[in-house]
C-alpha positions as CSV (number, residue, x, y, z in Angstrom):
1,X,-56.5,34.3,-3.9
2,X,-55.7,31.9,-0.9
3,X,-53.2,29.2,-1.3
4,X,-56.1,26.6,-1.0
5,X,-57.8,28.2,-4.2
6,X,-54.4,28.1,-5.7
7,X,-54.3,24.2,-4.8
8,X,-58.3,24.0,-5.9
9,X,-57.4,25.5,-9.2
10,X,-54.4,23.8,-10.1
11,X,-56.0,19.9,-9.5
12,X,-59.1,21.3,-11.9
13,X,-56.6,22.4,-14.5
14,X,-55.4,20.5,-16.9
15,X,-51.7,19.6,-16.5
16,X,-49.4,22.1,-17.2
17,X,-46.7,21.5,-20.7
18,X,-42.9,20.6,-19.3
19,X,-41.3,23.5,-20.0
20,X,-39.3,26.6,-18.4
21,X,-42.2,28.5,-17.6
22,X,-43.1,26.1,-15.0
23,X,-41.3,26.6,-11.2
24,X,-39.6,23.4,-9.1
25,X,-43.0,23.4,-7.0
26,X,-45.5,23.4,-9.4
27,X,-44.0,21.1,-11.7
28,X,-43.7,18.7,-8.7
29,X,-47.5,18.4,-8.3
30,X,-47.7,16.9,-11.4
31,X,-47.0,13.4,-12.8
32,X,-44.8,13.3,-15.8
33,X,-43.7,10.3,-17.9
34,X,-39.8,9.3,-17.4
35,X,-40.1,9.5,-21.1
36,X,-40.9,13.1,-20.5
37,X,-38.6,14.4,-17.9
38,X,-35.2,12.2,-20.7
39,X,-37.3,14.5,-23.6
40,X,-37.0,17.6,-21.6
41,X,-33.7,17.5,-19.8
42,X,-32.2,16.9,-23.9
43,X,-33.4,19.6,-24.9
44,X,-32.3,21.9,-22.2
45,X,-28.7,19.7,-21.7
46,X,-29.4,18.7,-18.4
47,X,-28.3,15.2,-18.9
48,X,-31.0,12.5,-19.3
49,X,-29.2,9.9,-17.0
50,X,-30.9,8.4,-14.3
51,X,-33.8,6.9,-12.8
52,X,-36.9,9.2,-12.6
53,X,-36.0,10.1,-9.2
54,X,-33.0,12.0,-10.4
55,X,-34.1,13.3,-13.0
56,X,-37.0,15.0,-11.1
57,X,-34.4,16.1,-8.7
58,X,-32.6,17.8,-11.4
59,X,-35.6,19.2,-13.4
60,X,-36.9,20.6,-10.2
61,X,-33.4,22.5,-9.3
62,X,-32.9,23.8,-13.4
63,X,-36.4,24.9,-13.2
64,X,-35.9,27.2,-9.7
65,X,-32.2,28.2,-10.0
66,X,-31.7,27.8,-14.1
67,X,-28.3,26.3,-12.6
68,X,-27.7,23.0,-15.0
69,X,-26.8,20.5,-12.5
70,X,-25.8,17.2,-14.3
71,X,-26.1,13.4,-13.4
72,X,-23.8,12.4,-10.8
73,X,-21.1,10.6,-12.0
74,X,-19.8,7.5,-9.9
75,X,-15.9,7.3,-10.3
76,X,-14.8,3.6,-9.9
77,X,-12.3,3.4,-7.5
78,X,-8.3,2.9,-8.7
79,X,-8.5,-0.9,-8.4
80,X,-3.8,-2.0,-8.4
81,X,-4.1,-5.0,-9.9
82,X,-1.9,-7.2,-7.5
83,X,0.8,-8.7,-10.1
84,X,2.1,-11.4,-7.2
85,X,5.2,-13.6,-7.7
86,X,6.9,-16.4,-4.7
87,X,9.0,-13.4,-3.7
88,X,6.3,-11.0,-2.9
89,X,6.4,-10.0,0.2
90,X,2.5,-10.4,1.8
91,X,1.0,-7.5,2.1
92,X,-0.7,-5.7,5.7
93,X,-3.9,-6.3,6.4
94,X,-4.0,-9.2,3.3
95,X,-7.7,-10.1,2.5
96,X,-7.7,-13.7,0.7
97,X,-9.0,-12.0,-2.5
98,X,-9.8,-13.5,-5.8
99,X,-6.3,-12.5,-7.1
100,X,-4.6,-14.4,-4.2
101,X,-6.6,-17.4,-4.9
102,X,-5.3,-17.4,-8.6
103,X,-1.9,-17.2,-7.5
104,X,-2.0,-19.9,-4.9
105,X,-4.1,-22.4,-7.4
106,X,-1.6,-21.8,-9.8
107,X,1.4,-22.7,-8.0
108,X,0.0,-25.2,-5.6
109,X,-2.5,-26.4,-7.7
110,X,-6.5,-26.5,-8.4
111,X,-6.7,-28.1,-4.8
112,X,-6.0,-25.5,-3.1
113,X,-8.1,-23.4,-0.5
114,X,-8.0,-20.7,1.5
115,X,-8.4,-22.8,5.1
116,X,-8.7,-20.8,8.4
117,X,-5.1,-22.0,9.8
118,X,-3.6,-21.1,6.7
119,X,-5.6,-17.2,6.6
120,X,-4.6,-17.0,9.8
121,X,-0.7,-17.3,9.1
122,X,-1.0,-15.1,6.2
123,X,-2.4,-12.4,8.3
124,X,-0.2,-13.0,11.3
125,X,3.4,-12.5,8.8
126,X,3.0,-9.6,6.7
127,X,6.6,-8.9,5.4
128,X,7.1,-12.8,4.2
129,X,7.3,-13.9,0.9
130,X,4.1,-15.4,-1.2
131,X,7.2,-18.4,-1.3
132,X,7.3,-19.2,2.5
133,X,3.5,-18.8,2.1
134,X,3.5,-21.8,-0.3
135,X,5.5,-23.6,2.1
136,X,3.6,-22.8,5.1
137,X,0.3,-24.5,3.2
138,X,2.4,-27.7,2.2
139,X,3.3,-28.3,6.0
140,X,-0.3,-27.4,7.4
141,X,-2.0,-29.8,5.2
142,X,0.7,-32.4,5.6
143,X,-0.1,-32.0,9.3
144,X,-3.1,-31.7,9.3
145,X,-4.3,-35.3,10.9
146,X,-1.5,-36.7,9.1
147,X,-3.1,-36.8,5.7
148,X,-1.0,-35.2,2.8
149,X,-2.3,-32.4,0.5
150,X,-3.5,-33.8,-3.5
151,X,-1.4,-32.4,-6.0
152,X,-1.5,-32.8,-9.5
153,X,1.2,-34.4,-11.4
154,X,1.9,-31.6,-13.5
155,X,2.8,-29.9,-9.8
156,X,6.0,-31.9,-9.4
157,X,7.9,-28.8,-8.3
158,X,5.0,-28.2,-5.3
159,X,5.2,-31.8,-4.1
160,X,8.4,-31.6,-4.1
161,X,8.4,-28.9,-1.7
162,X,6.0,-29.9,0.1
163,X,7.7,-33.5,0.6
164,X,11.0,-31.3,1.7
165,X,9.4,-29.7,4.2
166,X,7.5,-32.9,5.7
167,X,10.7,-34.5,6.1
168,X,12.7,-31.4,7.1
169,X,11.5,-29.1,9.4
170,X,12.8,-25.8,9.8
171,X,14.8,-25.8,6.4
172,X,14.9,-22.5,4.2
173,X,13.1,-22.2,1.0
174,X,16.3,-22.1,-0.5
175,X,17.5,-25.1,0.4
176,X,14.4,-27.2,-0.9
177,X,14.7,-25.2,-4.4
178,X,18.7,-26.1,-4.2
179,X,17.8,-29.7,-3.8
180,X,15.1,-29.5,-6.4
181,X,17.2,-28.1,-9.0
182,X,19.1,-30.8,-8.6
183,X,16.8,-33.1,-8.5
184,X,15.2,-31.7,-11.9
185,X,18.5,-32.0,-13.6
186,X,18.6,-36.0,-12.9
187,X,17.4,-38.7,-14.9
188,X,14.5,-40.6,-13.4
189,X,11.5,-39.2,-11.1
190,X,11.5,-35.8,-9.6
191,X,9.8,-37.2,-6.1
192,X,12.1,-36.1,-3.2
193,X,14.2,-38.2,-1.3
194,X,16.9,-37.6,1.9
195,X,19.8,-38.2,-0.7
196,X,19.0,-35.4,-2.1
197,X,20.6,-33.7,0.6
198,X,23.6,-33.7,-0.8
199,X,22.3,-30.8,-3.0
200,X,23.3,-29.0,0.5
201,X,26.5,-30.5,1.5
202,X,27.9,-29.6,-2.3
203,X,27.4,-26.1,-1.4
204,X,29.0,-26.0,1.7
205,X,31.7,-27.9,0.4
């Protein structure tokens, strides 16, 4: 019999049952339910995972090889989360991800964004601290047509620094949390001021 009298006598006949008997080609000139191919590949422990695709894929190479080839399986990727603290030191290649935003809202506040100057630097100093980070914000928003940044009141250690840095350029960290320390420790506000300065010359002295 010629294969066109196969192909003739296989659309007259009625669909053939899902089972082993049938070969990969045959059983892909059918239509099956999805319901069908999930029923079958249970019962022969293919795995019933999938869209019909897949499972037709699968059915098709059980039925030609009897080799039980599962559903793939997608392996999430080993995600670190980034536990980051003011001495951190940034990163290589830093992308601005979601878990950098939550650090820098949380210390500089819920005014904070990631603005191009400020991406810029962070790419630009890999090896600094998350803390000179911080600082580097306070004096480009400060700068930034001479408007100064919003921060909450609960923030007072942030405009603190940020007020340091404004009115004392090229200072360390250090120094501003020296003087803020000392600051805290003092009755009245916690705003800076030049006196507190002094915070300095005490540890020189």
């Amino acid at each position: 019999m010629s294969e066109s009298m196969c192909r003739v006598n296989r659309m007259t006949t009625e669909r053939p049952d899902l089972d082993t008997h049938l070969d990969g080609s045959t059983f892909r000139e059918y239509y099956y339910l999805k319901e069908e191919l999930v029923r079958f590949c249970r019962q022969e422990g293919l795995g019933a995972s999938g869209g019909k695709k897949e499972l037709t894929e699968r059915i098709s190479h059980y039925l030609d090889t009897g080799e039980i080839r599962g559903p793939e399986i997608v392996r999430k990727k080993d995600v670190r989360v980034m536990e980051m603290t003011e001495g951190t030191p940034i990163e290589a290649d830093i992308v601005c991800s979601e878990a950098h935003r939550a650090f820098f809202a949380r210390v500089i506040g819920k005014g904070f964004t990631f603005n191009v100057e400020f991406q810029r630097w962070l790419r630009s100093n890999p090896g600094k601290s998350y803390g000179d980070a911080v600082n580097v914000y306070h004096r480009i928003i400060a700068e930034r047509k001479g408007k100064r940044a919003e921060i909450d009141e609960q923030f007072e250690y942030n405009r603190y620094i940020r007020d340091f840095f404004a009115d004392n350029e090229g200072r360390a960290l250090a120094d501003a949390v020296r003087c803020w320390n000392r600051k805290k420790k003092l009755p009245g506000h916690n705003r800076y001021e030049k006196d507190d300065l002094i915070a300095l010359d005490q540890r020189n002295g």
